[in-house]
Backbone as CSV, one residue per row, in Angstrom:
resi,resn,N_x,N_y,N_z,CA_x,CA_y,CA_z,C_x,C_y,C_z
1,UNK,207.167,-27.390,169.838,206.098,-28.208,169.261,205.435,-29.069,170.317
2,UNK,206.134,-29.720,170.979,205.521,-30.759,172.329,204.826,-29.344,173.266
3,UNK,204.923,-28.691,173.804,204.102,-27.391,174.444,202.792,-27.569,173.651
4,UNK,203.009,-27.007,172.551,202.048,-26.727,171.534,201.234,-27.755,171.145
5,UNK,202.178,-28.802,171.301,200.649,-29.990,170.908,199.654,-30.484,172.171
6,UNK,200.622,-30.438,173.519,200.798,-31.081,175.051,198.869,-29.952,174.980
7,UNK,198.766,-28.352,174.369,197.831,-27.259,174.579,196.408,-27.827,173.744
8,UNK,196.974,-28.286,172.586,196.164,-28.599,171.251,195.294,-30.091,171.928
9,UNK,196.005,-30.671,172.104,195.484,-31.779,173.231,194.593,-31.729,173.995
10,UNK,195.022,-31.510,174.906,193.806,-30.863,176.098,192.903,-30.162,175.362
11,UNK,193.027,-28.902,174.515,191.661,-28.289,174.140,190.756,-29.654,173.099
12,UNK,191.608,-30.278,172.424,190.915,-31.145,171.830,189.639,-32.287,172.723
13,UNK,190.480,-32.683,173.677,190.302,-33.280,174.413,188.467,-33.062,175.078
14,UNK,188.756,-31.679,175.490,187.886,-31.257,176.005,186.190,-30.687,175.084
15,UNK,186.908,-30.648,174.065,185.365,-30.438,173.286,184.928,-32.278,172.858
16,UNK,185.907,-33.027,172.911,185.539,-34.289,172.387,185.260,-35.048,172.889
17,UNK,185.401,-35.196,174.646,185.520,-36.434,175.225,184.009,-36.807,175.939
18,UNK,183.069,-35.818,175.696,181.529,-36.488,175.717,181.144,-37.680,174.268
19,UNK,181.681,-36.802,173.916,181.325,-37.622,172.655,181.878,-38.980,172.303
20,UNK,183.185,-38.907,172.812,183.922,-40.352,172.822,183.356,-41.194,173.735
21,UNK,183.282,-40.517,174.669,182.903,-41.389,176.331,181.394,-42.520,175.495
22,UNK,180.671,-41.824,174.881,179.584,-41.980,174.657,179.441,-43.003,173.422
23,UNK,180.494,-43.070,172.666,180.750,-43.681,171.325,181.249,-44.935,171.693
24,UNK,182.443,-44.723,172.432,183.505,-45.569,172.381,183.302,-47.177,172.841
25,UNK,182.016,-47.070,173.703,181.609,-48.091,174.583,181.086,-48.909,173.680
26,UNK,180.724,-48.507,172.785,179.931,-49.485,171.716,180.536,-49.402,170.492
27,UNK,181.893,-49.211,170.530,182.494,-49.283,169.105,182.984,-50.448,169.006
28,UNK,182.967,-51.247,167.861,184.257,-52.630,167.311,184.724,-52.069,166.722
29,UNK,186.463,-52.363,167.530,187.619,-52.056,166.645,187.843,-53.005,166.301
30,UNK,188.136,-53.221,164.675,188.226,-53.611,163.805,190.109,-54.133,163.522
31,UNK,190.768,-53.141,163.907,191.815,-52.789,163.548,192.774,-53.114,164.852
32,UNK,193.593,-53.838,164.907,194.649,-53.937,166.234,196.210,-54.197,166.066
33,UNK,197.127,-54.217,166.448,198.335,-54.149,166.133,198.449,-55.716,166.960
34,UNK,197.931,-55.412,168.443,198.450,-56.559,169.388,197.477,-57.805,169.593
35,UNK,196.271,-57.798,169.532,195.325,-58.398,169.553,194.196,-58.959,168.301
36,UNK,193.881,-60.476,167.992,193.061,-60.675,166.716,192.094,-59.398,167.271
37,UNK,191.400,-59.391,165.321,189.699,-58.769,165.899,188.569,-59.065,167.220
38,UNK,188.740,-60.465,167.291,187.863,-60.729,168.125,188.308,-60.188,169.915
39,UNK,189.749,-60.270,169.785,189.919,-60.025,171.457,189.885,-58.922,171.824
40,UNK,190.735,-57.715,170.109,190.765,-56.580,170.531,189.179,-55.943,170.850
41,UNK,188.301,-56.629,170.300,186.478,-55.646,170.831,186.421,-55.759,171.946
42,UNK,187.316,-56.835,173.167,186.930,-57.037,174.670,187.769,-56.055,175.079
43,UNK,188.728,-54.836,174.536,189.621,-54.039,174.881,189.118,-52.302,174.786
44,UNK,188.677,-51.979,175.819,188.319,-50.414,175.508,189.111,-49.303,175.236
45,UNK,189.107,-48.448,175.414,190.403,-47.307,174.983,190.933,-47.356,176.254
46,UNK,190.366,-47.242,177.432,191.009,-47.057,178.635,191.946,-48.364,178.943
47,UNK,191.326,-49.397,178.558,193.033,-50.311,178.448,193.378,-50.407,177.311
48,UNK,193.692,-49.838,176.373,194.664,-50.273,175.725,195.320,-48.781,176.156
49,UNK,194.696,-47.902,176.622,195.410,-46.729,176.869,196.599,-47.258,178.130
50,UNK,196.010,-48.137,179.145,197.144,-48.544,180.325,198.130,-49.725,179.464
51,UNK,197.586,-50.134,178.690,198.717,-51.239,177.593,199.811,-50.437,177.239
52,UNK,199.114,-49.290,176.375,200.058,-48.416,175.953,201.131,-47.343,176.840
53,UNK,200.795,-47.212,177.942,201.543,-46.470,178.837,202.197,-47.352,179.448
54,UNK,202.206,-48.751,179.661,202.861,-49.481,180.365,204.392,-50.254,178.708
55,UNK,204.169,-49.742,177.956,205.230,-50.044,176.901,205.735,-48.910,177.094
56,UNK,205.528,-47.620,176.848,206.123,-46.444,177.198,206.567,-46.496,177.596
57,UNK,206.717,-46.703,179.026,207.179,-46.308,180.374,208.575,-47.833,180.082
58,UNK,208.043,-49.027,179.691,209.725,-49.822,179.465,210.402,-49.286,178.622
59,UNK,209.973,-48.584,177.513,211.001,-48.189,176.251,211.956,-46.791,176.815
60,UNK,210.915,-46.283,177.557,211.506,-44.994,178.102,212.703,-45.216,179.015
61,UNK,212.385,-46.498,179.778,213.396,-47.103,180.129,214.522,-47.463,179.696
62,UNK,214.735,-47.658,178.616,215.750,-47.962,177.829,216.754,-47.155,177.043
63,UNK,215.520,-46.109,176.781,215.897,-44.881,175.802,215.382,-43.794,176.406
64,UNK,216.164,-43.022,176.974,215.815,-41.529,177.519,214.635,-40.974,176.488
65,UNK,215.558,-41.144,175.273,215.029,-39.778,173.924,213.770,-39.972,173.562
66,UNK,213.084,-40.857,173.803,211.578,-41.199,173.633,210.636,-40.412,174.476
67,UNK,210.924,-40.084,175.737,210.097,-39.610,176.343,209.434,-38.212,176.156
68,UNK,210.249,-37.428,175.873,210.350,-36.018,175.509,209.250,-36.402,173.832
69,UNK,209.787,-36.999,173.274,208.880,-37.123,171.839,207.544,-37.682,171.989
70,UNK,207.353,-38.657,173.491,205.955,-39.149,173.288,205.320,-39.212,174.495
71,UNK,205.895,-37.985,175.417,205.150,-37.477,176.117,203.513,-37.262,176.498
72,UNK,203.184,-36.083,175.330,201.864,-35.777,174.909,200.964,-36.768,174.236
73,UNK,201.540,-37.744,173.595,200.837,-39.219,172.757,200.605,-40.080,173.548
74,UNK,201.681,-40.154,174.941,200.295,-40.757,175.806,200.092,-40.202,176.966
75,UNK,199.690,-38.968,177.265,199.260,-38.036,178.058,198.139,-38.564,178.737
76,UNK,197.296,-38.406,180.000,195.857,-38.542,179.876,194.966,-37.657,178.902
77,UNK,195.240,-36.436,178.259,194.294,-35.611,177.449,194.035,-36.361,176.318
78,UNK,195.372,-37.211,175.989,195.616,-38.014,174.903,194.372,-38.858,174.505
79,UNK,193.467,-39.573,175.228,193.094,-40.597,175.673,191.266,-39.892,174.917
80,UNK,190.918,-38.549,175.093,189.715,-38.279,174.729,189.900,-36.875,172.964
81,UNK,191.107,-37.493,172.392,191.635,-36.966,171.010,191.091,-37.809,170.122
82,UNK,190.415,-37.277,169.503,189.736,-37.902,167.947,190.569,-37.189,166.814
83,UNK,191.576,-37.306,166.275,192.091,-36.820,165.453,191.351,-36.355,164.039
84,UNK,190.240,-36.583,163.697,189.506,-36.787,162.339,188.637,-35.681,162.869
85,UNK,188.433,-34.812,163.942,187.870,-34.043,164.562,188.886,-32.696,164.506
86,UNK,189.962,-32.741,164.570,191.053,-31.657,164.921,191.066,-30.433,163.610
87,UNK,191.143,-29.724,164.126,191.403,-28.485,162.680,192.801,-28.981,162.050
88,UNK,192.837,-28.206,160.823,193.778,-28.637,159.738,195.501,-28.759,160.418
89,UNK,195.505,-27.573,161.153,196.722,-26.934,161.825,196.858,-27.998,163.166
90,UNK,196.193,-28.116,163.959,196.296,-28.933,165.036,196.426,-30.182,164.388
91,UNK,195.921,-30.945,163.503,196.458,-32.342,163.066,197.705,-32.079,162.143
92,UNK,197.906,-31.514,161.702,199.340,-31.000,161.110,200.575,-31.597,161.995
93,UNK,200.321,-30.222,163.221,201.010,-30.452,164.721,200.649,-32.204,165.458
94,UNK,200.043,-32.751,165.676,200.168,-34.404,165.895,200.886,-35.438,164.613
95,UNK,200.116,-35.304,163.675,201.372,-35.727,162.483,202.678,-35.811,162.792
96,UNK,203.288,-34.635,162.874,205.073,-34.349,163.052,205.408,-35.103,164.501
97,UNK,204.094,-34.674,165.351,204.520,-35.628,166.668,205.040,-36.814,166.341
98,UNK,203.630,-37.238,165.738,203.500,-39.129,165.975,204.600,-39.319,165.070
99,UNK,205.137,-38.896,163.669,206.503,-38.952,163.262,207.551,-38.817,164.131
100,UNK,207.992,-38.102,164.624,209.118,-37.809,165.551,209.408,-38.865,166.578
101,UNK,207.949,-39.440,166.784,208.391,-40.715,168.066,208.143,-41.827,166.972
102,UNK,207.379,-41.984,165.962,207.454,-43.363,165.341,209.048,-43.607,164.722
103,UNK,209.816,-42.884,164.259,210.904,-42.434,163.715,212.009,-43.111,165.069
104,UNK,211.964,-42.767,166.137,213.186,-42.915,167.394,212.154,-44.588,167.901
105,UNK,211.268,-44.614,167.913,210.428,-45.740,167.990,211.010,-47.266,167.106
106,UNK,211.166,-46.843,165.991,211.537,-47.786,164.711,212.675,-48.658,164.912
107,UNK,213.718,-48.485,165.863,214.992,-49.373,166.406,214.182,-50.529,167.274
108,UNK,213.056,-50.003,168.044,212.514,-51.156,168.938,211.356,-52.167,168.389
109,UNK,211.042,-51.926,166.974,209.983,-52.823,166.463,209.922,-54.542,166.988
110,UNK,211.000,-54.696,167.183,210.901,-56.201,167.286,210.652,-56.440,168.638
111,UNK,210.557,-55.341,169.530,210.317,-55.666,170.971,209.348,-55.421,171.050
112,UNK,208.997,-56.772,172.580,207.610,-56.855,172.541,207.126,-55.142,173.710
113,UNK,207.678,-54.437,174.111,206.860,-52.898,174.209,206.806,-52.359,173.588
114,UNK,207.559,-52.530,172.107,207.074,-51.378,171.036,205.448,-51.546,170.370
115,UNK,205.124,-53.226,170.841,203.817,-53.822,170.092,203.211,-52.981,171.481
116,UNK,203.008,-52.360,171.923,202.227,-52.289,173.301,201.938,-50.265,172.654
117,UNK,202.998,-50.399,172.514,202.721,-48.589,171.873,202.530,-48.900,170.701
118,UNK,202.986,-49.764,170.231,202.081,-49.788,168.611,200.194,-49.730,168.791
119,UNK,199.907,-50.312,169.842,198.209,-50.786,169.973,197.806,-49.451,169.880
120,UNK,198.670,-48.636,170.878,197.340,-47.271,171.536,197.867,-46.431,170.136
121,UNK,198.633,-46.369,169.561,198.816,-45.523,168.146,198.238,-45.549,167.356
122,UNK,197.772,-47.137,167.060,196.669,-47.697,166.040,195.171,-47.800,166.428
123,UNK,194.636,-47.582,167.939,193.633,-47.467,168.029,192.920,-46.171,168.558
124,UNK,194.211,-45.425,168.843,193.854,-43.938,169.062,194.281,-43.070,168.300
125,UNK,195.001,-43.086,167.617,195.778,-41.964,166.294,195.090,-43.203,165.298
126,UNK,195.502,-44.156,165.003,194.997,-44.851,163.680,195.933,-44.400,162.780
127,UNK,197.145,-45.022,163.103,198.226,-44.184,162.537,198.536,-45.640,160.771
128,UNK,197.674,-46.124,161.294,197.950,-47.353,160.353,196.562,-47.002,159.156
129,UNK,196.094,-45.897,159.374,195.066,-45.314,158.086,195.517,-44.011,157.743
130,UNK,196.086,-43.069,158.676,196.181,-42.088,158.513,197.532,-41.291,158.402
131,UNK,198.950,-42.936,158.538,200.186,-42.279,158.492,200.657,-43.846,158.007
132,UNK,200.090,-44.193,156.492,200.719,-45.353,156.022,202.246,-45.077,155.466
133,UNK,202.472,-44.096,155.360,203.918,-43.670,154.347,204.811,-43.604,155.803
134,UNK,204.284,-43.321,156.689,205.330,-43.234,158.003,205.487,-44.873,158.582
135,UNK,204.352,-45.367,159.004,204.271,-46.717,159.475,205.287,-47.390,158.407
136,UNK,205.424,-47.605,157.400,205.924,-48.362,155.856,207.326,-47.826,156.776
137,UNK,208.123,-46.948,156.618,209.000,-46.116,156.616,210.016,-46.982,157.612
138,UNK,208.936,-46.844,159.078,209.201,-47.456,159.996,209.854,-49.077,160.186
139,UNK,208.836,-49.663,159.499,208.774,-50.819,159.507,209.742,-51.746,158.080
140,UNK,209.814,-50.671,156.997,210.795,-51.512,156.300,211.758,-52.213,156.463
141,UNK,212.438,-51.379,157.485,214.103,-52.042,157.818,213.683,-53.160,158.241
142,UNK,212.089,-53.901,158.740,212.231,-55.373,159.216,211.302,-55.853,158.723
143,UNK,211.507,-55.597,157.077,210.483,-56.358,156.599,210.263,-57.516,156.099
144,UNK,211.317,-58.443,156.794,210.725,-60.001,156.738,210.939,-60.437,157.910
145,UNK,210.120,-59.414,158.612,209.770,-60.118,160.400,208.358,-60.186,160.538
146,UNK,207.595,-61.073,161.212,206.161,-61.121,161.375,205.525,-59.574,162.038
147,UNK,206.563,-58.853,162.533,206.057,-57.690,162.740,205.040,-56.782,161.663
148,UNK,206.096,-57.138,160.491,206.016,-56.077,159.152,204.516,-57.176,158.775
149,UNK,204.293,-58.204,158.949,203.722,-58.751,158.375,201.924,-58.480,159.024
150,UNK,202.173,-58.628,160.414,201.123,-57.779,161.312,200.216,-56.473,161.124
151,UNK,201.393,-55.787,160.511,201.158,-53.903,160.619,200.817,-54.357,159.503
152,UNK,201.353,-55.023,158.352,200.546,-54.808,156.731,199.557,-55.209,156.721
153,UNK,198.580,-56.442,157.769,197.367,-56.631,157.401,196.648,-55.793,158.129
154,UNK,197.014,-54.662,158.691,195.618,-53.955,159.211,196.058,-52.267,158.486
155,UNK,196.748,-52.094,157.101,197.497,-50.661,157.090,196.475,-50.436,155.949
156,UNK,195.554,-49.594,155.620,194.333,-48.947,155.029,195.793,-48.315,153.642
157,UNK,195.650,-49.047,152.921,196.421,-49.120,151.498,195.624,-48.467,150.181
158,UNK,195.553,-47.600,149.104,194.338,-47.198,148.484,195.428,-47.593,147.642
159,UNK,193.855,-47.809,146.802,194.612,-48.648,145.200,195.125,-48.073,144.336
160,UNK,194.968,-46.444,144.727,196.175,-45.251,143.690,197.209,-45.193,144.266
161,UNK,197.507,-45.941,145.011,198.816,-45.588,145.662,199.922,-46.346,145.377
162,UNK,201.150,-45.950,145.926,202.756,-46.723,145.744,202.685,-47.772,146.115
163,UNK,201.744,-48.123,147.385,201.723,-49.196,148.546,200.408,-49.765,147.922
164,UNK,200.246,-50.151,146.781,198.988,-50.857,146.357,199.395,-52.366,145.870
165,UNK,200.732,-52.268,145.684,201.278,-53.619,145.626,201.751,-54.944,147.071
166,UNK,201.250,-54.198,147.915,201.659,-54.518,148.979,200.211,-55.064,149.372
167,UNK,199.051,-54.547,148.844,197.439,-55.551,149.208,197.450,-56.385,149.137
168,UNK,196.448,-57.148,150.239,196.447,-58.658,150.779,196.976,-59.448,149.366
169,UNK,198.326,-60.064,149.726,198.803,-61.153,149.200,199.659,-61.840,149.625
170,UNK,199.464,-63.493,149.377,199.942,-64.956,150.263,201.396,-64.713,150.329
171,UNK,202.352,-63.983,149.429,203.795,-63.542,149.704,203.861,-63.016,150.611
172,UNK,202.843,-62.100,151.931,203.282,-60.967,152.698,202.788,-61.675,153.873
173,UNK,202.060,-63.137,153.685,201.461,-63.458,155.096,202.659,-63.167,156.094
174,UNK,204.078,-63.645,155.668,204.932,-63.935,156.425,206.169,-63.055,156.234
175,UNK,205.602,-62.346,155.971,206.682,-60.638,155.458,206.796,-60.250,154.000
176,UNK,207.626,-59.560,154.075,207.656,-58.536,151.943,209.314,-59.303,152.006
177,UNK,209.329,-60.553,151.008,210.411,-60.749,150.847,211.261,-59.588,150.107
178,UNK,212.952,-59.817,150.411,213.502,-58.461,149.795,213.079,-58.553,148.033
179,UNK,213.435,-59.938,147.589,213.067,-59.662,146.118,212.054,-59.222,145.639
180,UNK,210.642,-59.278,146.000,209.463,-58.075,145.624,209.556,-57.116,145.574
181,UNK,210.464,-56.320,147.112,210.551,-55.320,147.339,210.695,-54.734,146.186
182,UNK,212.254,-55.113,145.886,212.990,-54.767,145.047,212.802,-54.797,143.540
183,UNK,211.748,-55.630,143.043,211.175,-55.626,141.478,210.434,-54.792,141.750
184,UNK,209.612,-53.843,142.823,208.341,-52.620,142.623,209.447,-51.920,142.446
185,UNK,210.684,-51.939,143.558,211.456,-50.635,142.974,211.966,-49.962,141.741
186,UNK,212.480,-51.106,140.896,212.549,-51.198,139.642,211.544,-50.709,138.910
187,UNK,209.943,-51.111,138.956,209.087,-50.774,138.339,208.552,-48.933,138.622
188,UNK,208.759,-48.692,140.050,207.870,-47.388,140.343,209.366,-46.525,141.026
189,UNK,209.433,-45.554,140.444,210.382,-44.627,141.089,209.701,-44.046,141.870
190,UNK,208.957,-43.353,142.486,208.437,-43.061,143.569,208.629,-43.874,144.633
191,UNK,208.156,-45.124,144.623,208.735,-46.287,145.722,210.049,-46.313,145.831
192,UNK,211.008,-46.436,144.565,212.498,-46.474,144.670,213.202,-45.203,145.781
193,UNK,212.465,-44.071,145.172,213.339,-42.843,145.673,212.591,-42.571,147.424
194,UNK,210.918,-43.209,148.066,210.840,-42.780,149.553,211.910,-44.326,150.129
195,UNK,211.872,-45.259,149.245,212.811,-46.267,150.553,214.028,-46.171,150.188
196,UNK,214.792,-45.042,149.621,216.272,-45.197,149.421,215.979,-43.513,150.254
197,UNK,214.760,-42.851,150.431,215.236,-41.530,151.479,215.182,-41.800,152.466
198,UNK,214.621,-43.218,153.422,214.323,-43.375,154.593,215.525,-42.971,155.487
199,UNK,216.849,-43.893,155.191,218.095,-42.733,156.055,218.331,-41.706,155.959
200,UNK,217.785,-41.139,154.984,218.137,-39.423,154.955,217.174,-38.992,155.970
201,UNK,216.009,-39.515,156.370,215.362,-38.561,156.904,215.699,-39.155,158.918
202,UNK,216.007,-40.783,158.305,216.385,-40.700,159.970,217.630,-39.913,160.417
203,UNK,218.909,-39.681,159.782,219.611,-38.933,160.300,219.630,-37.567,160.497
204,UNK,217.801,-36.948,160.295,217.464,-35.458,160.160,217.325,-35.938,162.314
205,UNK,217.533,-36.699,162.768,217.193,-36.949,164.064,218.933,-37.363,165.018
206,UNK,218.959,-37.427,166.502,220.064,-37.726,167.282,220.487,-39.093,166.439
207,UNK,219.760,-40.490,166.617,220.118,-41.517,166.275,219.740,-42.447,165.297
208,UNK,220.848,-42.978,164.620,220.357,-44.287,163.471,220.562,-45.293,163.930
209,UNK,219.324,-46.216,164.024,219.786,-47.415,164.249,220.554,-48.518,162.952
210,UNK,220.851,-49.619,163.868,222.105,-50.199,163.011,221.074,-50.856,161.732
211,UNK,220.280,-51.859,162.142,219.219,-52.203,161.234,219.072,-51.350,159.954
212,UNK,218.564,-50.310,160.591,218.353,-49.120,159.010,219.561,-49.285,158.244
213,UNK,220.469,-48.904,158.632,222.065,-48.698,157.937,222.036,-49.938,157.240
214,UNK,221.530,-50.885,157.483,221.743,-52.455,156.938,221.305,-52.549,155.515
215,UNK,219.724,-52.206,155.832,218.744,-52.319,154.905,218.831,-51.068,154.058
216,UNK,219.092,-50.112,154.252,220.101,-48.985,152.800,220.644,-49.518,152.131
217,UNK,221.523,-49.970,152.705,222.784,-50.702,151.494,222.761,-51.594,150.914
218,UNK,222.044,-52.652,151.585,221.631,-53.671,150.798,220.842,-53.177,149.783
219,UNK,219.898,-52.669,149.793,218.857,-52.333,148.920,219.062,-51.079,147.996
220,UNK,220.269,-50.290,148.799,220.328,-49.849,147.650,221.365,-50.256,146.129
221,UNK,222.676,-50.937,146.902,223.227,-51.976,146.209,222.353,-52.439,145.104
222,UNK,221.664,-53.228,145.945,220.757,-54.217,144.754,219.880,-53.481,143.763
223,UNK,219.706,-52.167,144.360,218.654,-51.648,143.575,219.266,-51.081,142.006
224,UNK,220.611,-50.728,142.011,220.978,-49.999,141.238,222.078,-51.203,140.299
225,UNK,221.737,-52.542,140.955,222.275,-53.529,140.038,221.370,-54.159,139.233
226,UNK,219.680,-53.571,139.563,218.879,-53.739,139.154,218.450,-53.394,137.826
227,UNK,218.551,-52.166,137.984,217.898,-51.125,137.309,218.670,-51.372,136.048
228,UNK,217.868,-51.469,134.627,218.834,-52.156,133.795,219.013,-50.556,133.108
229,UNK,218.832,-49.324,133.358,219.651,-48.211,132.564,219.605,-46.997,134.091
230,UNK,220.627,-46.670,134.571,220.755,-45.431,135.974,220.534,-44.099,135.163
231,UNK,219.491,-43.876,134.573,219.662,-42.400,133.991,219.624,-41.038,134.814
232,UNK,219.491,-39.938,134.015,219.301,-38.984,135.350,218.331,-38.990,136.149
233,UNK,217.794,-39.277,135.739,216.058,-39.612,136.765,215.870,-40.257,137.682
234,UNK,217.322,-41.372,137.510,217.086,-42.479,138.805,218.476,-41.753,139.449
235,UNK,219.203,-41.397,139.070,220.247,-40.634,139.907,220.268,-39.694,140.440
236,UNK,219.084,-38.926,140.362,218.689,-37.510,141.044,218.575,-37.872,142.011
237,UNK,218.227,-38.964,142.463,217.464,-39.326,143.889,218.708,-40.658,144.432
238,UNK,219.092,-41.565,143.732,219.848,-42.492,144.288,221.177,-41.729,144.707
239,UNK,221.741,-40.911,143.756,222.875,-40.194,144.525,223.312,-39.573,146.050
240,UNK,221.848,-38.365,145.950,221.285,-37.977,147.281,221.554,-39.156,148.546
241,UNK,220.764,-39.862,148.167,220.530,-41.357,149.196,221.592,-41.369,149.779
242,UNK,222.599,-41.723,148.654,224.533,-42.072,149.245,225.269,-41.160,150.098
243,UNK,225.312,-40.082,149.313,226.178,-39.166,150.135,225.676,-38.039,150.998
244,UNK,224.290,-38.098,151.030,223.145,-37.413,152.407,223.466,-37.842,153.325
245,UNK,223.733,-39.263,153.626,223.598,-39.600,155.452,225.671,-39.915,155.631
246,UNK,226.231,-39.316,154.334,227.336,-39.449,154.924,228.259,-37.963,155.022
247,UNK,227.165,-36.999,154.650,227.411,-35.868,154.925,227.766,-35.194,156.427
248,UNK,228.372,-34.227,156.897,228.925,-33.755,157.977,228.193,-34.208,159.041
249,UNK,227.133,-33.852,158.560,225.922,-33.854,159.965,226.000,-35.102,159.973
250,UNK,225.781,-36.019,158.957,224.837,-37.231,158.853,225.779,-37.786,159.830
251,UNK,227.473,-38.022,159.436,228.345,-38.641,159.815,228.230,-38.530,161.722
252,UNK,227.689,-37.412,162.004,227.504,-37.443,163.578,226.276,-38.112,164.385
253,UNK,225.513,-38.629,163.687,224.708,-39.443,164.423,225.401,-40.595,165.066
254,UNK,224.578,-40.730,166.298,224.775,-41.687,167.127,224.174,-43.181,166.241
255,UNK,224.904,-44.322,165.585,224.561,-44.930,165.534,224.148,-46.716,166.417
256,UNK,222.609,-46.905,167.137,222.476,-48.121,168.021,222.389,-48.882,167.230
């Protein structure tokens, strides 16, 4: 897949980057992870592209396993990719990317280089319009850190959605306390059953961090002391939750 996207890239790259070159100079971004509105418009792609390679390059430091996953995401081809431009199949293939590293990414949220690769994700993928169920995913396990609180005011939320309870409100200036969380869960099984799969799907990877493991149990604990009847409907999915990441495989992850 990294071959294949590292190809998809570059060709992208290359039918698009007149057009960016030409756009980009006069665009306001609106949208920033690291910077208010006003500072991020003094920021072009080409720096936040060296912002973003200079967080890379510390995290990579830290963590081998990142590099290999986000290689191609900040490539130079990277840099002239309009994703909203890409055929169905080639954004397919970046999707699973930008998952695969937001996913091994998600242990370092609270560090300040993950905000540095958070910028070029959000102003070059726009992963905060176009991968809200992944960003959420990511960011739950710290969601009463000003981090979570950051990424929620710039995450393009539609009002049919799970995450419509989560629109601008004075509870989230300063994070999603757990008890909200936890009354949508109650209310929407769909919400209940993607944040009780979030460890299932991190241990589809080498490592869990400890954080995640935290925020499972707590929540799922609470969730099911919640729920004033566990019928089959809520146990189809809460069961899974439990004994998925303590299954053979699961049990072999490296947990940081």
């Amino acid at each position: 897949m990294v071959s294949s996207l590292a190809a998809q890239l570059a060709q992208g790259a290359s039918l698009n980057s007149a057009f960016l070159l030409s756009t980009t100079k006069h665009r306001h971004y609106g949208h920033s992870y690291l910077f208010e509105p006003n500072e991020a418009a003094n920021h072009d792609l080409a720096s936040v592209y060296a912002i973003g390679q200079n967080g890379f390059m510390a995290l990579c430091s830290l963590d081998t396993g990142l590099e290999p996953l986000g290689r191609d995401l900040f490539s130079p081809a990277s840099r002239n990719v309009d994703r909203t431009t890409l055929p169905p199949e080639q954004h397919e293939t970046l999707k699973a990317s930008i998952a695969a590293f937001m996913r091994r990414l998600s242990q370092y949220i609270l560090d300040a280089p993950a905000a540095k690769v958070l910028e070029w994700l959000v102003r070059r993928f726009r992963v905060n319009e176009f991968d809200v169920g992944l960003v959420l995913e990511c960011f739950l396990p710290f969601h009463e850190s000003p981090q979570f609180a950051k990424m929620h005011s710039i995450l393009t939320i539609k009002a049919d959605s799970m995450w419509s309870f989560l629109k601008p409100s004075p509870q989230i200036v300063h994070g999603l306390p757990r008890n909200a969380l936890l009354t949508q869960m109650t209310k929407d099984r769909d919400l209940a059953r993607f944040v009780l799969n979030i460890l299932s799907q991190a241990v589809a990877g080498p490592t869990v961090h400890r954080t995640l493991v935290n925020f499972h149990t707590s929540v799922a604990i609470e969730y099911i002391c919640r729920v004033p009847r566990a019928d089959e409907g809520i146990l189809a999915f809460f069961l899974p939750s439990i004994t998925g990441p303590m299954s053979n495989d699961g049990a072999n992850r490296e947990i940081t």
